[in-house]
N, C-alpha and C positions, 0 to 999 in steps of 0.2 A: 411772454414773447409775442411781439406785434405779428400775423401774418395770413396770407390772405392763399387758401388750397382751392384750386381747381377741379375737377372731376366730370366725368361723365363722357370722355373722348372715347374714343376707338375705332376700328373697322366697320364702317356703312356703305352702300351700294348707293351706285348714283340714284337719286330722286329718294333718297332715305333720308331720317330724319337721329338728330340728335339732341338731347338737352344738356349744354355745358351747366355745372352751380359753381358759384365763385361763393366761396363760405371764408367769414373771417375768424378769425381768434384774437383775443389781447386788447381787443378794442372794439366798438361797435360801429358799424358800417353808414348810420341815420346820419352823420355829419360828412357824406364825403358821396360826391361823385363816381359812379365807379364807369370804367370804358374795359371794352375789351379790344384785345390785338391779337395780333397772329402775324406769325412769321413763318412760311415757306422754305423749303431749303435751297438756299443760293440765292434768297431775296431780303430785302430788307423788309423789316416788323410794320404793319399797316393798321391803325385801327379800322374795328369795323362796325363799332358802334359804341353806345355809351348811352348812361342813364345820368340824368341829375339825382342828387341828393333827395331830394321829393317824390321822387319818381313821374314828375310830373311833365316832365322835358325826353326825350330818349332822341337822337339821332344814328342815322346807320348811311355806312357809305353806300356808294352805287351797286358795289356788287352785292350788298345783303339785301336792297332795297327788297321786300316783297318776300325776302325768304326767311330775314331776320328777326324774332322779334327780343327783345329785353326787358323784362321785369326784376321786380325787385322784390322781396320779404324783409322788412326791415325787422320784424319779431322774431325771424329766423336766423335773422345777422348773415342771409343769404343776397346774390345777385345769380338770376341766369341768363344761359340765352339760347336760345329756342333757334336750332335750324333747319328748315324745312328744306326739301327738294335738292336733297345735297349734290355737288357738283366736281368731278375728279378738281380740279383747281380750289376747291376748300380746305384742299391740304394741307396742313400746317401744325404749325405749336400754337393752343391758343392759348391765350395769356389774360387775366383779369389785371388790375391793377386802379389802386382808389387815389383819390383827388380832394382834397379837404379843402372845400370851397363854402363861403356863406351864402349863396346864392342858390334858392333849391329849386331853381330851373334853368341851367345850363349845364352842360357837361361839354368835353372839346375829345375829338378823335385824334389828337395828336397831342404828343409828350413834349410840348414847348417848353423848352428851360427846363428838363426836370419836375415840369407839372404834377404829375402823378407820384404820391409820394410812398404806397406801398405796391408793391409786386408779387403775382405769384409764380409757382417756378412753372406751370403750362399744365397744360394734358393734350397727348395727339391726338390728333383728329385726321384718321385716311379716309378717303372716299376712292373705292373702289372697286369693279367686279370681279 
């Protein structure tokens, strides 16, 4: 079975720090773009960063800019992401989800068309005192 488990959420205080792992099964992760999302409750799912297949590409939206970072273990058939200086508004489900692209430097923060072809079901992530 193809699938992609999240881990490493839970309760942190503002300006605390977490590390999501997005670890796959069924398939190896070195062909495939991975981005992560998050969805807030009452909002719609935003990414907020993403790695190319190479890992030689990463982009992150505005709000992660500086706090975010993303790395990859392709030996580990892992991806994470590194939150620093957490913020009550980080709140959310966050989501990994891979991208099977030949291209081993880009990756894209949005799910155009169906882009992203595997998904994992989240881990929360609260920030708060």
């Amino acid at each position: 079975q193809l699938q992609l488990v999240e881990s490493g959420g839970g309760l942190v205080q503002p300006g605390g720090s977490l590390r999501l792992s997005c670890a796959a099964s069924g398939f190896t992760l070195d062909g495939y773009a991975i981005g992560w999302f998050r969805q807030a409750p009452g909002k719609e799912r935003e990414g907020v960063s993403c790695i190319s297949r190479g890992g030689f590409y990463a982009k992150y939206a505005d709000s992660g800019k500086g706090r975010f970072t993303v790395s990859r273990d392709n030996a580990k058939n892992t991806v994470y992401l590194q939150i620093n200086n957490m913020k009550p508004e980080d709140t959310a489900v966050y989501y990994c989800a891979a991208d099977w692209t030949p291209s081993p430097t880009m990756c894209m923060l949005i799910d155009d068309k169906g882009r992203y072809d595997y998904w994992g079901q989240g881990t929360q992530v609260t920030v708060s005192s």
